[in-house]
C-alpha positions, -999 to +999 in steps of 0.1 A: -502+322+226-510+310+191-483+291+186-495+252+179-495+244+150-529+251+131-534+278+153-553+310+145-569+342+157-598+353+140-614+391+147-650+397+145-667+428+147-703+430+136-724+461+133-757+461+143-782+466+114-797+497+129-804+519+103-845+517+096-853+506+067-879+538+058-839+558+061-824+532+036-844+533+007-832+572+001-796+562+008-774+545-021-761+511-004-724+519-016-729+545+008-744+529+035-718+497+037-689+526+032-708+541+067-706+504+081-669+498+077-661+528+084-678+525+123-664+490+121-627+505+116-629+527+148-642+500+164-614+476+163-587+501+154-572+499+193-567+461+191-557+456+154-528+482+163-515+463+191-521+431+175-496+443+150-474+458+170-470+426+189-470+408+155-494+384+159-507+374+126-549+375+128-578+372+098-602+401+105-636+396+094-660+425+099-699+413+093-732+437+098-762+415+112-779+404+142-748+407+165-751+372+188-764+353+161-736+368+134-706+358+162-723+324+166-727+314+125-686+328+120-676+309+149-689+276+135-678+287+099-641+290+109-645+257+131-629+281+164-623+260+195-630+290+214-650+322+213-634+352+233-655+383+237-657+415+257-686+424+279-697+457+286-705+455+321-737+465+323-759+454+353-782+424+356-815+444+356-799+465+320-792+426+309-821+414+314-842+450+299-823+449+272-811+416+263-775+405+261-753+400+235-729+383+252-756+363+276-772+347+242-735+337+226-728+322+260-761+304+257-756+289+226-724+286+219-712+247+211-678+257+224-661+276+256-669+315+258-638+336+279-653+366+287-632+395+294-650+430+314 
C-alpha cells in the first residue's frame, strides 16, 4: 500500500497516435485531442472508480504518443521506483508479429516492471 512516506501512484494511459496524418489535416485539432481524452476516459474509467472508492489518492496523467516509449519518458520524469502495467495476453508468435508494448518497457526499463495478465 502507498503508505511510506513520499509515496505515490501515478496513472498513465497513452493513446496511440493512430489517426493518419492525410485524416488530420481536414480535422480541427481541438477536435481531435477532445477524441483522444475522451477514448482515454473509457479507458481508465474502471480503475479510477475503484481507486476512489478505495480512496487511494493517485495523479493521472493521460499522454498520446508512441505507447512504450511514452510509459518509459513519464516513468523517468516522475522518478517511479517501479512501473506496473497490464498485459494483454496475447501469444508469443502475436508478440513477436506485432511487437510488444509491454516486451519493449520491460526491455528498457531502468527500474522493476510487475506485470499483471
Amino acid at each position: 500500500m502507498l503508505t511510506s512516506k513520499g509515496s505515490s501512484l501515478v496513472i498513465i494511459h497513452v493513446e496511440a497516435d493512430v489517426i493518419p496524418l492525410e485524416v488530420t489535416q481536414y480535422i480541427p485539432k481541438k477536435s481531435i485531442n477532445e477524441w483522444y481524452a475522451d477514448q482515454g476516459k473509457k479507458a481508465v474509467k474502471a480503475v479510477l472508480f475503484k481507486l476512489d472508492t478505495a480512496g487511494i489518492k493517485y495523479k493521472l496523467v493521460q499522454k498520446v504518443g508512441p505507447v512504450a516509449d511514452t510509459i518509459l519518458e513519464e516513468a523517468k520524469a516522475s522518478k517511479a521506483e517501479m512501473i506496473v502495467m497490464g498485459s494483454h495476453g496475447r501469444s508469443s508468435l502475436m508478440s513477436l508479429v506485432m511487437g510488444s508494448i509491454t516486451t519493449q518497457v520491460l526491455s528498457q526499463a531502468k527500474q522493476p516492471v510487475l506485470i499483471i495478465k
